[in-house]
C-alpha positions as a Markdown table, in Angstrom:
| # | Residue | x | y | z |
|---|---|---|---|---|
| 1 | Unk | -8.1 | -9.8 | -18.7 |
| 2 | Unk | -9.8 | -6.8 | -17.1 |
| 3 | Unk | -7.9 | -5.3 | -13.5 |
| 4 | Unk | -9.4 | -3.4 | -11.0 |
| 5 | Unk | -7.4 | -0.7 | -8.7 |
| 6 | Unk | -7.2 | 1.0 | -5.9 |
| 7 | Unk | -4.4 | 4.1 | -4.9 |
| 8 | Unk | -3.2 | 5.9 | -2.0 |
| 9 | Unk | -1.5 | 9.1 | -2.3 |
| 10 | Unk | 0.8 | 11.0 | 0.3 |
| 11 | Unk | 0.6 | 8.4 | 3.1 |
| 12 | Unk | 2.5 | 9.5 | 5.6 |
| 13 | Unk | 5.3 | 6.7 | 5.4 |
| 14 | Unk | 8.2 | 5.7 | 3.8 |
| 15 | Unk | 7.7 | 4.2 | 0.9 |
| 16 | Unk | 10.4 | 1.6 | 2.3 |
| 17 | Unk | 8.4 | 0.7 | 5.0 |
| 18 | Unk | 6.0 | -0.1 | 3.0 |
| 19 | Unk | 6.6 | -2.2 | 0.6 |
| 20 | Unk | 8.9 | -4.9 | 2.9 |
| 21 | Unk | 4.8 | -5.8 | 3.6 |
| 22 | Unk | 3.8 | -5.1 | -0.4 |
| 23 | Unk | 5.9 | -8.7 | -0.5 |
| 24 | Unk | 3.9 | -10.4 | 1.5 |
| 25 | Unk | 0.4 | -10.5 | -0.1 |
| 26 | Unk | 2.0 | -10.3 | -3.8 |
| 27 | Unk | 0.2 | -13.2 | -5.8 |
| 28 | Unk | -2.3 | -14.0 | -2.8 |
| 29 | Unk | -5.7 | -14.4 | -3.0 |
| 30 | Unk | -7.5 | -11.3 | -1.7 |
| 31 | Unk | -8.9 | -13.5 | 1.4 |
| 32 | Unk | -5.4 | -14.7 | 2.5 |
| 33 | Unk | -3.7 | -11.1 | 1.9 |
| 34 | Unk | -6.3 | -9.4 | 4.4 |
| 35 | Unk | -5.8 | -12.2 | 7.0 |
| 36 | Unk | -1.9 | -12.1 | 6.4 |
| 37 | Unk | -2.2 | -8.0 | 6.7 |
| 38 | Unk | -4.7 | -8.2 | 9.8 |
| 39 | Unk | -1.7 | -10.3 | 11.9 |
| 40 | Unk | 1.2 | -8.3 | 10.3 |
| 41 | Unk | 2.7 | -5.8 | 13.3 |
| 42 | Unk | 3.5 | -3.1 | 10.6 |
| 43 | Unk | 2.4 | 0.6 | 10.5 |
| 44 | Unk | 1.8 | -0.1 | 6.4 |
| 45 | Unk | -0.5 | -3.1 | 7.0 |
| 46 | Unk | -3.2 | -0.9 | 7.8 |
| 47 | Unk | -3.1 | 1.5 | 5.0 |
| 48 | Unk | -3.0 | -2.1 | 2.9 |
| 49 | Unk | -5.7 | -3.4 | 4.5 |
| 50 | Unk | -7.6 | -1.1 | 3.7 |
| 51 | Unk | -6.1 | -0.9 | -0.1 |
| 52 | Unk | -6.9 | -4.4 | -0.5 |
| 53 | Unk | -10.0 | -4.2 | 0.2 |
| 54 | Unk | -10.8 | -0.9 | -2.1 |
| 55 | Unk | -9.6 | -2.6 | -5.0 |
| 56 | Unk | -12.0 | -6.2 | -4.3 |
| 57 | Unk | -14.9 | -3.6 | -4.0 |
| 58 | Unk | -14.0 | -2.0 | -7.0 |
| 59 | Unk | -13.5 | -5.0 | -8.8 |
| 60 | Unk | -17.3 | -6.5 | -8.2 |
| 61 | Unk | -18.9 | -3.2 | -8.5 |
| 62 | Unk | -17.1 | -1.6 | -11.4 |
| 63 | Unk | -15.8 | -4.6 | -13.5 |
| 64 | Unk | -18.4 | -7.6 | -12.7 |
| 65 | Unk | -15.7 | -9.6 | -11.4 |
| 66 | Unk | -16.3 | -12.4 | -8.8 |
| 67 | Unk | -15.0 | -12.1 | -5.4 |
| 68 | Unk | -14.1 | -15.2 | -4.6 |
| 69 | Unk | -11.6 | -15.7 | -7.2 |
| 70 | Unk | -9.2 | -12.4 | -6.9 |
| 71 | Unk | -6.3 | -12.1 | -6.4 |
| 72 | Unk | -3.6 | -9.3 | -5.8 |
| 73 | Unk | -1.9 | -9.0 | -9.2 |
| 74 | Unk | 0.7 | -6.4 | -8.2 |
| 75 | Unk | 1.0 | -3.7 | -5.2 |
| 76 | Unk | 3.7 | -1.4 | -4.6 |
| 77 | Unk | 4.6 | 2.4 | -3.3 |
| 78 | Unk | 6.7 | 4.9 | -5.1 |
| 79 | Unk | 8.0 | 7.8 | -3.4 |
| 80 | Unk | 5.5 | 11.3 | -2.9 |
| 81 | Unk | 6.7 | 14.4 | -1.7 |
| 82 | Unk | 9.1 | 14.6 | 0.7 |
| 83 | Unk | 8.4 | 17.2 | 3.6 |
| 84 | Unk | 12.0 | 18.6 | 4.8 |
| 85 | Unk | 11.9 | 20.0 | 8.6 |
| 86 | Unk | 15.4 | 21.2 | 10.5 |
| 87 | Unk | 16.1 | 19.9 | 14.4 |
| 88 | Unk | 18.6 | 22.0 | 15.9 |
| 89 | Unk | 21.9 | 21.2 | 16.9 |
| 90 | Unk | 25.1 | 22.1 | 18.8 |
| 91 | Unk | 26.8 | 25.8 | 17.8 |
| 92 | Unk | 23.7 | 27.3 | 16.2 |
| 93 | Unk | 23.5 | 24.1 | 13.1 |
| 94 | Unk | 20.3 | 22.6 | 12.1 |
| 95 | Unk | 20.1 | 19.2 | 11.0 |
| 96 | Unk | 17.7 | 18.1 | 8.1 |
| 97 | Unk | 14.9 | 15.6 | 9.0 |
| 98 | Unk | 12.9 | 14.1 | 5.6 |
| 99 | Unk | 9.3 | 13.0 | 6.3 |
| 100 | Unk | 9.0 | 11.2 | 3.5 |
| 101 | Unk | 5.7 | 10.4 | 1.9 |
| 102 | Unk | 4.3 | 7.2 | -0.3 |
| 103 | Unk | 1.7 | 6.4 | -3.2 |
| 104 | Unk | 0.4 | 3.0 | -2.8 |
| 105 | Unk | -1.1 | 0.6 | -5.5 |
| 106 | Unk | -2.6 | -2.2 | -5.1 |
| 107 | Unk | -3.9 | -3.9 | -8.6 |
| 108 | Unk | -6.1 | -6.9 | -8.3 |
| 109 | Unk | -7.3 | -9.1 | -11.1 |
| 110 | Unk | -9.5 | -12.5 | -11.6 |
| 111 | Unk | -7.5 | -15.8 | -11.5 |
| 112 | Unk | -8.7 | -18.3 | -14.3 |
């Protein structure tokens, strides 16, 4: 059973954030995860959106599959770099800020 991809690198969330809405199109057919991530008020639904929608492209025009019967297999984000800035603070301290970073997958595949 062939799978088609799609991948995000350093997007500028936390990889937390993210995948609270990885959950919710898990196992969904591509067409119901894009409508559930289109009415989803989350930062990460737009950088799934247009995930989702990488990996059904690449799955017609690289693999042969047919669009109408994918689904989304498996998506996820692991941690990227994590950017480390200082605020200050009272007597002369500095207080560490992490601006963390994500890779997102998103793996789709044909249902039988």
């Amino acid at each position: 059973m062939s799978e088609a991809k799609a991948y995000l690198s350093f997007a500028r969330i936390s990889p937390r954030k993210v995948n609270v809405v990885c959950e919710l199109i898990r196992g969904k057919d591509v067409e119901l995860a894009t409508a559930i991530l289109q009415h989803t008020p989350k930062a990460a639904s737009e950088y799934l959106l247009k995930l989702v929608k990488s990996a059904a492209a690449n799955a017609e025009n690289n693999h042969g599959m047919n669009g109408d019967k994918l689904v989304v297999k498996a998506a996820w984000a692991d941690a990227g770099m994590t950017m480390k800035r200082m605020r200050p603070r009272a007597h002369g301290r500095g207080y560490r800020i992490n601006k963390r970073t994500s890779h997102i997958t998103v793996v789709v595949t044909e249902k039988e």
